[in-house]
C-alpha positions as CSV (number, residue, x, y, z in Angstrom):
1,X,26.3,-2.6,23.3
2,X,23.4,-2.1,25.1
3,X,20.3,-4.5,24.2
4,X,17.9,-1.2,24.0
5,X,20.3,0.0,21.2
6,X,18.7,-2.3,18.9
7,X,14.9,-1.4,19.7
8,X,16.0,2.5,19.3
9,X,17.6,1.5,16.1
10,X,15.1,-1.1,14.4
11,X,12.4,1.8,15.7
12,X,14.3,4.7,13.8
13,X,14.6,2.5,11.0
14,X,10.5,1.9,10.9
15,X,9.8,5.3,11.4
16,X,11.8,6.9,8.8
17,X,10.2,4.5,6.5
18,X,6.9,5.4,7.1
19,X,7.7,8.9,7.3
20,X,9.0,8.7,3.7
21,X,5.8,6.8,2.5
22,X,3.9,9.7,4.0
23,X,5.9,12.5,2.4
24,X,5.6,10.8,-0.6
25,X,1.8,10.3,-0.4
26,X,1.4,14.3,0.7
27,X,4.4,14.7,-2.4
28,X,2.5,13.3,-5.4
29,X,-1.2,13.7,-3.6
30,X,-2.1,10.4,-5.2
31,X,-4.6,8.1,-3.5
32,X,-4.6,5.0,-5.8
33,X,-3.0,1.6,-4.2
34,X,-3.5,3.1,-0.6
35,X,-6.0,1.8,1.3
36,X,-7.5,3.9,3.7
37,X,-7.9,0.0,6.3
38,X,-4.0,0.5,6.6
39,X,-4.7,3.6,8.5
40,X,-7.1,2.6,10.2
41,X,-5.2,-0.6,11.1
42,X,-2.1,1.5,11.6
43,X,-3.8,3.4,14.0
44,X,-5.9,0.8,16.0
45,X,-2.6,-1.3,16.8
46,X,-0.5,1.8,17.6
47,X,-3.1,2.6,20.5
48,X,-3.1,-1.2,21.4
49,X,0.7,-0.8,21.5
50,X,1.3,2.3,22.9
51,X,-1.0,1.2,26.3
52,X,0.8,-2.6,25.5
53,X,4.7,-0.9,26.3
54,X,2.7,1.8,29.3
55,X,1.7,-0.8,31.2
56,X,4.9,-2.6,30.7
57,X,7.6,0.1,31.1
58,X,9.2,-0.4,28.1
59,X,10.0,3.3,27.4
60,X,11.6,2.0,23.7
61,X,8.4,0.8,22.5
62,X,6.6,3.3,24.2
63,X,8.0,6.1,22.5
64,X,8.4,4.1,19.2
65,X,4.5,3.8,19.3
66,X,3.4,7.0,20.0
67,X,5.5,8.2,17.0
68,X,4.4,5.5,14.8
69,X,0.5,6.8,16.0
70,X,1.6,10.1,14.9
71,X,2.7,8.8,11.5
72,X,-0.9,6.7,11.1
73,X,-2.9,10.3,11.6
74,X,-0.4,12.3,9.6
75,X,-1.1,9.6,6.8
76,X,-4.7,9.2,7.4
77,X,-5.1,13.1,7.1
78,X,-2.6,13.6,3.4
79,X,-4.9,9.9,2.5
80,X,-8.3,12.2,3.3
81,X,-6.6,15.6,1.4
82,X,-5.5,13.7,-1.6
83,X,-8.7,12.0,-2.0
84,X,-10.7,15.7,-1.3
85,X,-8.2,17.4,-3.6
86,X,-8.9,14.6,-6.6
87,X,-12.5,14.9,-6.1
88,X,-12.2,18.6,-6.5
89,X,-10.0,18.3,-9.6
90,X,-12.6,16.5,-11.4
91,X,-10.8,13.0,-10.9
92,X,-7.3,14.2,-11.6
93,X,-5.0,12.7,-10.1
94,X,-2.0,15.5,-10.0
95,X,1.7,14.0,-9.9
96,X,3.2,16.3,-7.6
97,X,5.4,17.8,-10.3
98,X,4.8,21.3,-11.7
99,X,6.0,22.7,-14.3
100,X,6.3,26.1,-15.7
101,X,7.9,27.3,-12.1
């Protein structure tokens, strides 16, 4: 078994995660308990990261990064629509469940 298989693994295993906390975020457009820092965060040590595993050569974590940046602006943008949308809706928060279709 090669070593890498575990970085490519633990990375898939990261990323589906925070793809799933995304799609639920975008899913039930709420904004409460999310903190718009863990973005920013998100995002700030991706980039540190992303050039960390560059200058290194370590394709794994390169590639894990930039997809785990992706995720941190795909977040950030359903954290800045849900927010926009709940503003618009008087302070609703919607559930992400219709009903009547």
């Amino acid at each position: 078994m090669s070593i890498e298989l575990i970085g490519w693994a633990s990375s898939a295993v990261l990323l589906l995660t925070l793809m799933r906390q995304v799609y639920t975020q975008w899913k039930t457009q709420a904004t409460e308990g999310v903190s718009k820092w863990l973005f920013i965060g998100q995002l700030a040590a991706s980039v540190g990261y992303t050039v960390y595993s560059f200058l290194l050569h370590n394709w794994v974590f390169l590639s894990s990064n930039i997809a785990i940046l992706c995720t941190a602006l795909v977040g950030e943008a359903m954290y800045l629509r849900n927010r926009r949308l709940k503003k618009g809706a008087g302070g609703q928060v919607r559930t992400g469940a219709r009903r009547g279709n």
